[in-house]
C-alpha positions in Angstrom: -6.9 33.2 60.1 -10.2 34.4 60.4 -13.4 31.9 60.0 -15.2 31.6 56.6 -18.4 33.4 56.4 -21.3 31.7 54.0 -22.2 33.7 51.2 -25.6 34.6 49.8 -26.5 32.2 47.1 -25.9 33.4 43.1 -28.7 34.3 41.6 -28.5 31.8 38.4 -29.8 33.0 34.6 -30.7 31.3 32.0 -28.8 31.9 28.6 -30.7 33.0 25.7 -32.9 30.2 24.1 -33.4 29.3 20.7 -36.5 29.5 19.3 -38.2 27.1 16.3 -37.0 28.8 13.7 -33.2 28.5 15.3 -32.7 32.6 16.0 -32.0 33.1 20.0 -33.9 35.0 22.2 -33.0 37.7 24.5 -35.0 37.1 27.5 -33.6 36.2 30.7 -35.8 33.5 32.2 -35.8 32.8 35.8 -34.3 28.9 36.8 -35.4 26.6 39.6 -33.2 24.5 41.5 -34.9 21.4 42.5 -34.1 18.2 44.8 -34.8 14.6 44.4 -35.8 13.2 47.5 -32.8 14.1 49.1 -30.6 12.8 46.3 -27.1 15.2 45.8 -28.7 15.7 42.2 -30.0 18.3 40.8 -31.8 19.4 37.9 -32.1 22.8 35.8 -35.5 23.7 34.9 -35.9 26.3 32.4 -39.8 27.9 32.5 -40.8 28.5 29.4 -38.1 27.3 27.2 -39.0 24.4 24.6 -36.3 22.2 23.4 -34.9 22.7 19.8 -36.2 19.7 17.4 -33.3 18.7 15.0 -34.3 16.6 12.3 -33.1 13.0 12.0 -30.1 11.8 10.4 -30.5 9.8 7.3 -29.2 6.4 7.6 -27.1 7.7 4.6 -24.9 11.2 5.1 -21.5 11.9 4.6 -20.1 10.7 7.8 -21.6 7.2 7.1 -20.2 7.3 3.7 -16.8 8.5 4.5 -16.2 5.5 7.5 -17.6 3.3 4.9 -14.9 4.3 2.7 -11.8 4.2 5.4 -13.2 0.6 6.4 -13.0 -0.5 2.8 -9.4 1.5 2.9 -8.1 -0.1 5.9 -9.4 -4.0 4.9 -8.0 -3.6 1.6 -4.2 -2.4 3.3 -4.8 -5.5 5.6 -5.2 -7.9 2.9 -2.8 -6.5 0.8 0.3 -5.9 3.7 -0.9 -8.6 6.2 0.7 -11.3 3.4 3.9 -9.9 2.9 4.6 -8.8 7.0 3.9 -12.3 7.7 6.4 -13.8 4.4 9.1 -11.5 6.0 8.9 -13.1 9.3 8.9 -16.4 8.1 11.8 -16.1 5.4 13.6 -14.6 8.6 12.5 -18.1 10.6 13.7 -19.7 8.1 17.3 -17.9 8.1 17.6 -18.8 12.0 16.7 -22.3 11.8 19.9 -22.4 8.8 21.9 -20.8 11.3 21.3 -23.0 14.3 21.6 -26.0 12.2 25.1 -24.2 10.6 26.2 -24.1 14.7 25.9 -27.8 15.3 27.9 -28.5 11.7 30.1 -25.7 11.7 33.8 -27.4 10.9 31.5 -29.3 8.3 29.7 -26.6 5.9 33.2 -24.4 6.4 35.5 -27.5 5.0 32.9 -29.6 2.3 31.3 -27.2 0.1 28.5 -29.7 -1.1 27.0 -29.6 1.9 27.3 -26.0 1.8 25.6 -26.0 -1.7 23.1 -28.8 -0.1 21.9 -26.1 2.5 21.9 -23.2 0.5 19.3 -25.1 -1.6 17.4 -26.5 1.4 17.1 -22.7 2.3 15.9 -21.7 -1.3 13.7 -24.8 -1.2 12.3 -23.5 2.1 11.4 -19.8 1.2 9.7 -21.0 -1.6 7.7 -23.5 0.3 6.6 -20.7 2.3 5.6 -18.3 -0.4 8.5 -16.5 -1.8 7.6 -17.1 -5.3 10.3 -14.3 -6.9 12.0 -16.5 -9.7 15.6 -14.4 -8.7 15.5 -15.1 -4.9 19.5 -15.0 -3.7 20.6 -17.2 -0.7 24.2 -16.7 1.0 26.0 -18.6 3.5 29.3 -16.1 3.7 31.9 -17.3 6.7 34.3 -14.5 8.4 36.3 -15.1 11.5 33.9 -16.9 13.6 31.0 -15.7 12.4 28.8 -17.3 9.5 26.5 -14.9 7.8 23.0 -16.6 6.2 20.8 -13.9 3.9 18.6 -13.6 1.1 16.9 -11.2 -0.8 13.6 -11.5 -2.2 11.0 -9.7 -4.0 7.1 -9.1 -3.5 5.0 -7.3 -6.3 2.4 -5.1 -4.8 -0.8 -4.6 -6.8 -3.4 -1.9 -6.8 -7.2 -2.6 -7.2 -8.6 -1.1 -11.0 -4.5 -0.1 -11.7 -5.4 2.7 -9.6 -1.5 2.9 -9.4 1.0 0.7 -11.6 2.1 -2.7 -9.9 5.7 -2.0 -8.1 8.0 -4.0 -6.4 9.1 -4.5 -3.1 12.7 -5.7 -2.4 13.7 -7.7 1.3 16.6 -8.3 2.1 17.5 -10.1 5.2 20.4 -11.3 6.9 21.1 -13.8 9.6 24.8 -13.6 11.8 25.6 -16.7 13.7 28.6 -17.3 16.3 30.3 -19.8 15.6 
């Protein structure tokens, strides 16, 4: 393979400029390479071409106002979800704690149901100590083969700021399986 031979430098032009009143100009102006003391940088210099002066942003514009309004958006979702993510995980807490106790006492809640009855309203008890305030909330201890199934079904009334939209409801239903 042959050796590579240097080429002459390209000779470098400057695209049009803009001028005050924002319309370009179509003079080519001539561009100077220069070095900083030795430093691998180097900087463009345009003769004769003045910078274009764009006013300042208000404090105030559109793209203020429109973050403003998806913060507000996003805090409100936060306050109005965060409360109900967290009830679902802790009526589901609540569900495996039943089951591991069901596991120790298992030939016991399957034979006497009024210790069955006892836990199902320990559970209900429970869920509403941590927040499920829905009047109708259903608990279930169901027992199949060697399994023991432990739900409940709840629900959480969502509510819009101003009744942008009507209150509506949301409906969990969970369920717990345990080995027995």
């Amino acid at each position: 393979m042959p050796p590579l031979r240097p080429r002459a430098p390209l000779p470098i032009v400057a695209a049009p400029r803009m001028r005050e009143g924002g319309t370009r100009t179509s003079t080519r102006e001539s561009v100077s390479i220069s070095r900083f003391c030795g430093s691998p940088s180097r900087r463009l210099t345009l003769k004769g071409v003045q910078p274009v002066k764009y006013k300042k942003p208000r404090r105030i514009n559109s793209v203020s106002i429109t973050l403003l309004l998806f913060a507000i958006a996003v805090v409100y979702l936060a306050y109005q979800w965060i409360p109900i993510v967290f009830l679902k995980y802790e009526a589901n807490r609540i569900l495996e704690e039943a089951g591991s106790k069901m596991t120790k006492q298992a030939k016991l809640f399957q034979t006497d149901r009024r210790a069955l009855e006892q836990l199902r309203g320990k559970l209900r008890g429970d869920l509403y100590g941590v927040g499920v305030d829905d009047p109708q909330v259903d608990v279930w201890i169901e027992f199949e083969n060697n399994e023991a199934r432990i739900g409940t079904v709840y629900s959480v009334w969502v509510h819009w700021p101003f009744d942008i939209l009507k209150p509506h409801e949301v409906e969990y239903q969970m369920e717990h399986v345990v080995h027995l």
